[in-house]
N, C-alpha and C positions, 0 to 999 in steps of 0.2 A: 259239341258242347251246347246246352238251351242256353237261349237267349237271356232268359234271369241268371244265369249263374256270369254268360258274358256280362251283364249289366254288373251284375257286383266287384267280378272282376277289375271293373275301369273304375270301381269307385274305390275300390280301396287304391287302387293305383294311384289315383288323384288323392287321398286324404294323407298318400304319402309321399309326394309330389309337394304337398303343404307344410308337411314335418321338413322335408328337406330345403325349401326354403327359408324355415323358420329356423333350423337351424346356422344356416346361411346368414342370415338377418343378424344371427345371434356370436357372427364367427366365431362358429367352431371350426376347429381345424380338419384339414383330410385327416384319413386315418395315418398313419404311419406308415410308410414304404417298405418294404424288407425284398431281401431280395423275398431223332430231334425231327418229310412227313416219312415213316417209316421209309426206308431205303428204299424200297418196292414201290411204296405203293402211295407214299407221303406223298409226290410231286404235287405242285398249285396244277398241274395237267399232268397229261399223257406227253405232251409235245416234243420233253426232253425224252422221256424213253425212246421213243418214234425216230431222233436223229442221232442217238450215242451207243453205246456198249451197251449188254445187258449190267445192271447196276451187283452190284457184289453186297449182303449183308454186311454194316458195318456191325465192331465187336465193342466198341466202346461203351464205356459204362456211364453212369448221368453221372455228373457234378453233384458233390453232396453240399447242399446250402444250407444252410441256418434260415430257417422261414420266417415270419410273424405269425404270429395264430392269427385265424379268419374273426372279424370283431363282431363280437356277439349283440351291439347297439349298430342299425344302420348307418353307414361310413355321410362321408358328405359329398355332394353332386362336386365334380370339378370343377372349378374354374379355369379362364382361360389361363392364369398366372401356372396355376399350377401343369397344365400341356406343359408351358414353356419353360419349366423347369425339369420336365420330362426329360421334352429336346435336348439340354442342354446338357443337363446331368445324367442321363442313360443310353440315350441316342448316338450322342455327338461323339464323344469320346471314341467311340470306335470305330467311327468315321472321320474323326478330321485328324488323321497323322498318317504321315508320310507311307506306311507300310499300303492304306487304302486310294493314295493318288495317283498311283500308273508310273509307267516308266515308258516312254513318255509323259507326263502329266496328260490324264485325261483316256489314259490308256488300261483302266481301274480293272485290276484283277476280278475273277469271276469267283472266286474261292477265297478265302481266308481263314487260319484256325481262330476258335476260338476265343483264342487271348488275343487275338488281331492281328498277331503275328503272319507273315508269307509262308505257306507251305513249302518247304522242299523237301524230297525225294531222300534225299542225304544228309542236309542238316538241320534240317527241321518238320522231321516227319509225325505232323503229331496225328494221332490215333484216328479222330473226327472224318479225317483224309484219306490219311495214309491206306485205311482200311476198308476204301471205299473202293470198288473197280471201278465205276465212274468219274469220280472226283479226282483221282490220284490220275487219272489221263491229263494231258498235255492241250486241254481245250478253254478258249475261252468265249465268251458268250454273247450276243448283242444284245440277247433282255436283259443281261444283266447290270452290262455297263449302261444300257438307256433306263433300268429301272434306277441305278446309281447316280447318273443327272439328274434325274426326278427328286432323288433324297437331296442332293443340293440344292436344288431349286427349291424347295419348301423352305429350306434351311434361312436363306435369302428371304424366302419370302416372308415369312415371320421373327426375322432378326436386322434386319434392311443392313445386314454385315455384307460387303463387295467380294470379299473374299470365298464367301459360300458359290455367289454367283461365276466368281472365275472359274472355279473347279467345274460348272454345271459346263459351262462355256467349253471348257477345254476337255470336257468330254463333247460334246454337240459337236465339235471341230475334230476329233476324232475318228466319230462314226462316220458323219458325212465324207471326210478323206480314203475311209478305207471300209466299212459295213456298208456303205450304198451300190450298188451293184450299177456303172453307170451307161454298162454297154448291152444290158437286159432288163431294167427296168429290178425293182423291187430290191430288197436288202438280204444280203448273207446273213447267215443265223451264228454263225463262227468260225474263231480260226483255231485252225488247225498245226500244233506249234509243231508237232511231229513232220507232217507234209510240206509244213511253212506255206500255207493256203486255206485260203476262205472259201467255206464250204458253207449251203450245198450248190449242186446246181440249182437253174429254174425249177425244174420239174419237180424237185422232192423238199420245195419249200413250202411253208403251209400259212394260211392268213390269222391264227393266234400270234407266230412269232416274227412275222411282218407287223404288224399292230404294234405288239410291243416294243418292236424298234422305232417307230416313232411316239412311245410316251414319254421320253426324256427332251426329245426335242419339241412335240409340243407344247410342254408346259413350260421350257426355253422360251417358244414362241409368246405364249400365256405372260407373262411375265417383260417382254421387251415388245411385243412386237416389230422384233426385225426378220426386214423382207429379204434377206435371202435365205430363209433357212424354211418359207412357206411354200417356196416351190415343190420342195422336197417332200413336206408330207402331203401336197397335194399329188404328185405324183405318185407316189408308193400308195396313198388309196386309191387310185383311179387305175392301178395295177391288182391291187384285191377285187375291187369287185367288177373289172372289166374280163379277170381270168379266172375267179374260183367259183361265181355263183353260179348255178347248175340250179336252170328252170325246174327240168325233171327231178332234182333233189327239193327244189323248195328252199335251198340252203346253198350258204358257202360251201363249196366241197374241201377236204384236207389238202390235198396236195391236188399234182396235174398228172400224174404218175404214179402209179403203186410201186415197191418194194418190200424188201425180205420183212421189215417193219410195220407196214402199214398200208391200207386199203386206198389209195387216191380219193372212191368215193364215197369213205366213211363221212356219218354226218355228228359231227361234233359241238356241241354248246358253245365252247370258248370260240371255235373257229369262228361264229357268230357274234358271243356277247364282247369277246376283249375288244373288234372294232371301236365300238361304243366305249369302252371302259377307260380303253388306254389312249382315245384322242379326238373321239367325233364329238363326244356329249362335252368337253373341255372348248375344241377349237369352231365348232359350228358358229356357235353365235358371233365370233369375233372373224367371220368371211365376208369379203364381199360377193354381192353378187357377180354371175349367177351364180358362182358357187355355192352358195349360201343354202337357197332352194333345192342345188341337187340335192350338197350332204342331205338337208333336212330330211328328204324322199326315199334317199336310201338308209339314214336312220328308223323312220318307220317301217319300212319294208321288214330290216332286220327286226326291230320289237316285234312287230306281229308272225313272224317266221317263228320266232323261235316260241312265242305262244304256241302256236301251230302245230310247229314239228315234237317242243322238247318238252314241253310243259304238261303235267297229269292233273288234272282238277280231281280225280279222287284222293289222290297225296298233297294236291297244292304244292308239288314240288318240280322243279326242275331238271333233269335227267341229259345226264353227261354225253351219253352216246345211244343214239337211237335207229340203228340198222332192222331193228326187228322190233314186234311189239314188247315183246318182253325186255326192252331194254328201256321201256318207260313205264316200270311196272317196279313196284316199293316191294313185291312179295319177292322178285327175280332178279331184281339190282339191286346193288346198296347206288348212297347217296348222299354227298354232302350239304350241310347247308347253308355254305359260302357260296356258291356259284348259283342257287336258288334263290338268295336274297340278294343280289349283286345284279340278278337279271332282275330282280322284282324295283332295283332302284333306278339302273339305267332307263328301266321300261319309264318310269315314272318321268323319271329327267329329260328324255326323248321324247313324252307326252308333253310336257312345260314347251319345249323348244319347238319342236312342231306345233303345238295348238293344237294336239289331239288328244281331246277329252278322256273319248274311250280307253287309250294307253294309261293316262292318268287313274282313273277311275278302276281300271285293272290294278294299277300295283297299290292304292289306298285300301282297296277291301283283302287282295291277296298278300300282301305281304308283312302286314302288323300279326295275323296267325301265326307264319312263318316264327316268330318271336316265340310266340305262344309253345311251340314243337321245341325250340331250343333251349329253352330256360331250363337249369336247374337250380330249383329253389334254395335246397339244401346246402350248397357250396356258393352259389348268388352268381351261377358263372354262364356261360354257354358250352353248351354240347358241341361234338361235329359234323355229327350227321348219325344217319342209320344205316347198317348193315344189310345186305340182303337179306327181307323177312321180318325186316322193322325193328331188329333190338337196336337200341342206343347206344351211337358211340362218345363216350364222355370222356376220351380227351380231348385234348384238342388243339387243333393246328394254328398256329399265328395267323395267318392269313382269313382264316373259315374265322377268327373271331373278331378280327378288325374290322371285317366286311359284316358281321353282325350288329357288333357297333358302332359300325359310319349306318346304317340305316337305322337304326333307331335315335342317333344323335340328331336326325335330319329331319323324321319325321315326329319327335317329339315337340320339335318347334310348329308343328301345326294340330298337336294330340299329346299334350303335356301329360296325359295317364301314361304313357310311354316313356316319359322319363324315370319314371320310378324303376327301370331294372339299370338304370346307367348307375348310379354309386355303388351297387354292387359289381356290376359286372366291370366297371375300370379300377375296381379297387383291388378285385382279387388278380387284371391283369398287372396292376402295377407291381403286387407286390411277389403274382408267381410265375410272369415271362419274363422281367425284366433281371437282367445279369447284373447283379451289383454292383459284380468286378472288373469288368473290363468293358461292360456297355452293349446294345444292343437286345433285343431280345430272344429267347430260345423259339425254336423251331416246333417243338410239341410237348406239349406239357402233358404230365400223366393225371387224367381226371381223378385216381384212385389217394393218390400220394401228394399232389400237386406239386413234384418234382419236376425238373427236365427229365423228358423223356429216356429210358436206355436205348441206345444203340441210333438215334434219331440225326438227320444230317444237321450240318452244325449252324452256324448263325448266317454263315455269308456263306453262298452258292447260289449257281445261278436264276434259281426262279424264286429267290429269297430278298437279293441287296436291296437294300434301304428302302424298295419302293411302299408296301403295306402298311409297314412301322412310322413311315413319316406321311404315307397320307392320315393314316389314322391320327396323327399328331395334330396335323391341320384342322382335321374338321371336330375333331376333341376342343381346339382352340376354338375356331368359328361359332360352333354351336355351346361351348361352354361359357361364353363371353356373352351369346346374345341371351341365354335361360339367367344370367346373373345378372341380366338387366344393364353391362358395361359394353362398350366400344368396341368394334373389331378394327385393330391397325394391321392394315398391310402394308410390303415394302412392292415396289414392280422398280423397273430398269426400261424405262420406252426410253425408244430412240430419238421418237416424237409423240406429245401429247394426244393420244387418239380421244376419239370423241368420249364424255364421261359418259355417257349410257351405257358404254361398252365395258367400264371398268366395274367388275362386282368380284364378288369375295368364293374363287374357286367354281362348285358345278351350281352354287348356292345365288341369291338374290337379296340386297339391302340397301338401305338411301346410303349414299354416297352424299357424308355430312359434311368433308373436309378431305380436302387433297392441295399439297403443299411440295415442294420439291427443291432438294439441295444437291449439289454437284461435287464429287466427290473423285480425285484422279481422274476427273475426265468423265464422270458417269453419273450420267442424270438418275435420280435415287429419288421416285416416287411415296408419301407417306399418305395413305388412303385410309382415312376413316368411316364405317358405314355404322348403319342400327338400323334397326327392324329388320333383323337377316328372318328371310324364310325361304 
């Protein structure tokens, strides 16, 4: 693109950056609310295929909604009030009853149909499921239930309700009893309710779904700081990168072991990026030494690796798996561009945290383009990526578009032209992922129809629960709060007062204006106010 059409680009962006404030000033209202990744090939990764059944096309057909028409006057920037009416009114509901709590509490199934209801086999076999060779197995997940502490833990955290917090709890005390593997180091990926065993071995475990067994517990940890639940995640990373990285790859390797599945040493993105994602760029700042330093050293290590190995500067894109050249090549892979902007923000956040300029300075120039490749104007939404060969894929996955708009929410607070695609692009999620009726949002929406997806896997599975939808909530709040010029409150649960410097608002930084604490059943209930998040 020349340089005068980018310059016009950022101005009209900022003259409507000004409109949307002024409308703001002038409260008007959000627009109006109204009200699954393909079975193959939808997964947030390969990970899940790599350790289950080959997956079976499901036959189900989409929900037929009642939409809103898309509004033909530019909608209004959110507020934070309005996130938490999100949480409260879309989110929560089908998460906080009993069907979503475990049996034992804390013991959160990996699957749910759609109306929230518990699948069974026999008397309640709804379609979403039943029709799944995968899903309709007898397995349950560790990301799933750690991504499910995570949805609590926000819940907590932007509601300072105890009750959100005990469910996070009583999953964290879960895993650790029975997902930590205590006689081999690192965490099982699942159990296995046919075998009555937690599976896998060491060998055929891999460092994406290590990682994400500690993202529920540490943003547990994020949120209390208590010290027995730090040991744990320091050891299961010091088991990723003391057993998967592979000099001669340049990378984490997949596994330690090949199988009928999978290459040992394939070289894969997430095996890389979700370290970062799901708990180094959260828990680093808040280690002591020396830990502190390691993480830091092996945070950068990974940011520049995965420049390195997975990253195309003629696509500016990100590339999933890279055994061969042509597997980083936009004419010969498709690509999505969730996990290209999600590297392009960790890269950024691992630059802040380290102190390394050049990481910073890579995702500021590389990753606001990224934006540019995704926008569709016409519908005001984002794309998923591109197909082998470049054509567009315009629907789109929940995930690929939360992670679109956590980086643009993030980086608009320091390039306010960049806020001008946020009202459209949370308006059209509000009103065509969100389930009206029972809560939660869909899995893939069809760019064409903006329906839920046909035949798409359903709302809760395991590389789905609550984690994306409620980060996205958070940092919708945070950065919606700080662009309206109001307060961000958070709730935490420390055991003991750690030092304020340490306390800030998620992967994000703000003055910490006010912090105040009341005691509740026994439980010290943090209330943190900051401003000037950036």
């Amino acid at each position: 693109m020349p340089k005068s059409e980018q310059i016009m680009k950022k101005i009209q962006r900022a003259l409507l950056l000004f409109l949307i404030v002024l409308l703001a000033a002038c409260q008007v209202p959000p627009a109006a609310v109204a009200p699954t990744v393909e079975a193959l090939a939808s997964a947030e990764s390969t990970a899940t295929l790599a350790s289950t059944a080959t997956l079976a096309p499901t036959a189900t057909l989409a929900p037929t909604l009642t939409l809103s028409p898309t509004p033909a006057e530019p909608p209004s920037l959110p507020d934070g009030a309005r996130w938490l009416t999100h949480l409260q009114d879309d989110l929560l509901p089908f998460w906080d009853r009993p069907e979503a709590l475990g049996d034992p509490l804390g013991a959160f199934p990996s699957k749910r149909c759609n109306d929230g209801t518990l699948y069974d086999a026999a008397s309640n076999p709804c379609p979403e499921i039943d029709s799944n060779g995968w899903l309709n197995m007898d397995l349950d997940y560790t990301v799933a239930r750690s991504r499910q502490v995570y949805g609590y833990g926000v819940a907590f955290h932007l509601t300072g309700d105890p009750r959100y917090l005990a469910y996070a709890k009583a999953g964290v005390d879960y895993l650790r009893q029975n997902a930590f593997d205590r006689q081999n180091g690192g965490t099982y990926h699942l159990w296995d309710g046919a075998q009555q065993a937690w599976l896998p071995e060491p060998a055929f475990r891999n460092p994406q779904e290590l990682a994400y067994s500690l993202l529920g517990i540490s943003f547990y940890y994020y949120l209390t700081r208590d010290p027995e639940v730090l040991p744990d995640i320091l050891a299961v990373k010091e088991t990723i990168f003391e057993e998967y990285y592979n000099a001669d790859l340049n990378a984490l390797q997949w596994m330690l072991e090949s199988n009928q599945d999978a290459n040992a040493l394939d070289k894969r993105l997430v095996a890389q990026l979700d370290n970062l994602n799901a708990y180094m760029v959260l828990v680093a700042p808040l280690l002591p030494e020396p830990e502190q330093s390691a993480w830091k050293a092996d945070m950068v290590r990974l940011a520049n690796l995965m420049i390195d190995e997975f990253y195309s500067e003629k696509d500016n894109l990100f590339f999933l798996t890279v055994n061969t050249p042509a597997d980083k090549n936009l004419e010969t892979a498709s690509v999505d561009f969730g996990h290209s902007i999600k590297a392009m923000w960790m890269i950024y956040h691992t630059g802040l945290i380290a102190n390394d300029a050049a990481l910073t300075a890579f995702a500021e120039t590389n990753g606001p383009p990224i934006l540019e490749k995704a926008y569709l104007e016409k519908s005001g939404s984002w794309a998923n990526g591109y197909e082998k060969g470049g054509a567009l894929i315009v629907d789109k996955e929940w995930w690929v578009y939360n992670e679109l708009d956590q980086f643009t929410m993030d980086f608009a607070l320091r390039d306010p032209a960049l806020a001008s695609y946020l009202p459209w692009t949370t308006d059209y999620y509000f009103r065509y992922f969100v389930d009206p009726q029972y809560g939660e949002v869909w899995t893939t929406v069809d760019g064409l129809t903006n329906q839920p997806k046909a035949g798409a896997l359903p709302k809760a599975w395991p590389w789905k629960n609550a984690y994306h939808s409620f980060e996205h909530t958070l940092m919708g709040y945070i950065t919606g709060q700080q662009m309206a010029g109001q307060p961000v409150t958070l709730y935490y649960a420390y055991l003991e007062k750690p030092e304020e410097s340490t306390i800030q608002p998620y992967f994000l930084t703000g003055d910490l204006t006010n912090l105040s604490v009341t005691t509740k059943d026994g439980l010290n209930i943090y209330q943190a106010e900051f401003q000037q998040i950036r």
